[in-house]
C-alpha positions in Angstrom: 0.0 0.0 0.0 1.6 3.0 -1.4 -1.4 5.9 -1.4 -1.7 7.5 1.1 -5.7 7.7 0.0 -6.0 3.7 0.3 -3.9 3.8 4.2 -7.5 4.5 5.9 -11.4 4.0 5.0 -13.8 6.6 5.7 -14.9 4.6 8.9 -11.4 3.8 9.9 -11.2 7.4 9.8 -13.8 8.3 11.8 -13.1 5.6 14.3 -9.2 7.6 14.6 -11.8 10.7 15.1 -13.7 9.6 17.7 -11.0 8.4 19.9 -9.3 11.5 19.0 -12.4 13.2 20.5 -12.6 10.8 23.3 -9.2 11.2 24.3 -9.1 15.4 24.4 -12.4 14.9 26.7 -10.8 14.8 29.6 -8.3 17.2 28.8 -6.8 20.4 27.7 -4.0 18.6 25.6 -4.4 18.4 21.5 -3.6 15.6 19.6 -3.6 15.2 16.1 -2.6 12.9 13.1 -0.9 13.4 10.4 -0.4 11.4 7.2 1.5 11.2 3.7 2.9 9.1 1.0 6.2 9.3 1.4 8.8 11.4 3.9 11.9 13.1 1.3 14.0 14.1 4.4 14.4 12.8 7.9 11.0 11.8 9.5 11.6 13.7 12.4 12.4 16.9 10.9 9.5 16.8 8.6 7.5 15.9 12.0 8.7 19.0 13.2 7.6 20.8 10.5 4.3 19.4 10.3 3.9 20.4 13.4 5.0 23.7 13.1 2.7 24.1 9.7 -0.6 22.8 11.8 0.3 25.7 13.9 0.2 23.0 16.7 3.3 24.6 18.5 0.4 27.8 19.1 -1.5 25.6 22.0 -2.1 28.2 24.6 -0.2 25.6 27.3 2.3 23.5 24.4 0.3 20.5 25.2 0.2 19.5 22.2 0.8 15.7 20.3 1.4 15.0 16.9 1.4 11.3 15.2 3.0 11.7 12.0 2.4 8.1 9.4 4.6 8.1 6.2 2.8 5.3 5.2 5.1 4.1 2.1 8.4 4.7 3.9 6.7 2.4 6.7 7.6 5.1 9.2 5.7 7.3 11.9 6.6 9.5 14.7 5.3 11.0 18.0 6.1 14.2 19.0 4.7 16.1 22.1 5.4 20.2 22.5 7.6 21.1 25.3 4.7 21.5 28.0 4.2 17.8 27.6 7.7 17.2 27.1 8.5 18.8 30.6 6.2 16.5 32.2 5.6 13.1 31.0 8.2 10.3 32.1 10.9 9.7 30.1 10.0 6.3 28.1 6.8 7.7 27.6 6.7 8.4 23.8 8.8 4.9 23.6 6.2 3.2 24.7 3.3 4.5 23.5 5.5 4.2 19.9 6.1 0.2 20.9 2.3 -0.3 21.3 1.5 1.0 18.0 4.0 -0.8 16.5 3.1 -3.8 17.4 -0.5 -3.4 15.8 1.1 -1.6 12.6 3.3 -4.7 12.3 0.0 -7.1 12.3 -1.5 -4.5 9.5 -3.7 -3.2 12.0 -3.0 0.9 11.1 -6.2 1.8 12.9 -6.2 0.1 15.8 -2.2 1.1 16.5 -3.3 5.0 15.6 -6.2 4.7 18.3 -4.1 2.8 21.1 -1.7 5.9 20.2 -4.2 8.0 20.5 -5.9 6.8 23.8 -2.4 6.4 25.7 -1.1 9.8 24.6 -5.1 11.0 25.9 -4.3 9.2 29.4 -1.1 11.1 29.8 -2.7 14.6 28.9 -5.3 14.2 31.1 -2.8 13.3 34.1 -1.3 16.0 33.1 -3.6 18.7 31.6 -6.5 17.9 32.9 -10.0 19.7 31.3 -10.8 22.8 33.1 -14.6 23.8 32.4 -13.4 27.8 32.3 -10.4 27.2 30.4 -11.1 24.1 27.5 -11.5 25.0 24.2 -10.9 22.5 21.3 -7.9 24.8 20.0 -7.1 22.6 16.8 -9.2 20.4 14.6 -9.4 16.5 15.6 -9.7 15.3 11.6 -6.7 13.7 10.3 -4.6 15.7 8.2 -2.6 14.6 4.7 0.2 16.4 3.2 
């Protein structure tokens, strides 16, 4: 599977959505996905970059996580802004990237991006928990595609 078009069905989609939704519930934190084709430079800088272009680096607290697929390069990062940076424990993004690998591995892309998606959700909340004066959904929850 090369296109990024055929990496996710419209209800695989909106099952990454929902938990998306689910997961920023309980929190101020943002999380979102991104996916492409193919990655020309370093996966991590063009993570960075991503997440710089999806303005997701502008969170009023830098809570915010991306997931970043380069789905014909076989290759996906997590990156959290410095607020959750600053807090989480160490092996964090480690081990929320071995859970997903081990569904991506099986060729189950949606159920790894949701697990991702749950687990980074847990640690937000711990750590950004939703304030009923202050929570606002400051970026979109759809999945994006460069």
């Amino acid at each position: 599977m090369s296109k990024v078009e055929d990496f996710l069905s419209a209800e695989e989609e909106q099952e990454i959505v929902a938990a998306i939704r689910t997961a920023e519930r309980s929190t101020s934190g943002e999380i979102r996905i991104h996916i492409e084709d193919h990655c020309d430079v370093d996966t991590f800088d063009r993570t960075l970059e991503v997440f710089h272009l999806l303005k997701m680096d502008n969170t009023r607290l830098r809570n915010g996580v991306l997931i970043y697929v380069a789905v014909r390069d076989k290759k996906f990062v997590i990156y959290g802004d410095k607020g959750i940076n600053d807090v989480v424990p160490c092996d964090f993004w480690d081990t929320t990237r071995d859970v997903m690998r081990n569904y991506f591995q099986e060729g189950n892309f949606t159920k790894g991006l949701i697990e991702g998606v749950l687990k980074a959700g847990l640690e937000l909340q711990a750590h950004f928990p939703w304030d009923a004066h202050t929570h606002e959904d400051e970026l979109p929850n759809e999945i994006s595609r460069g």
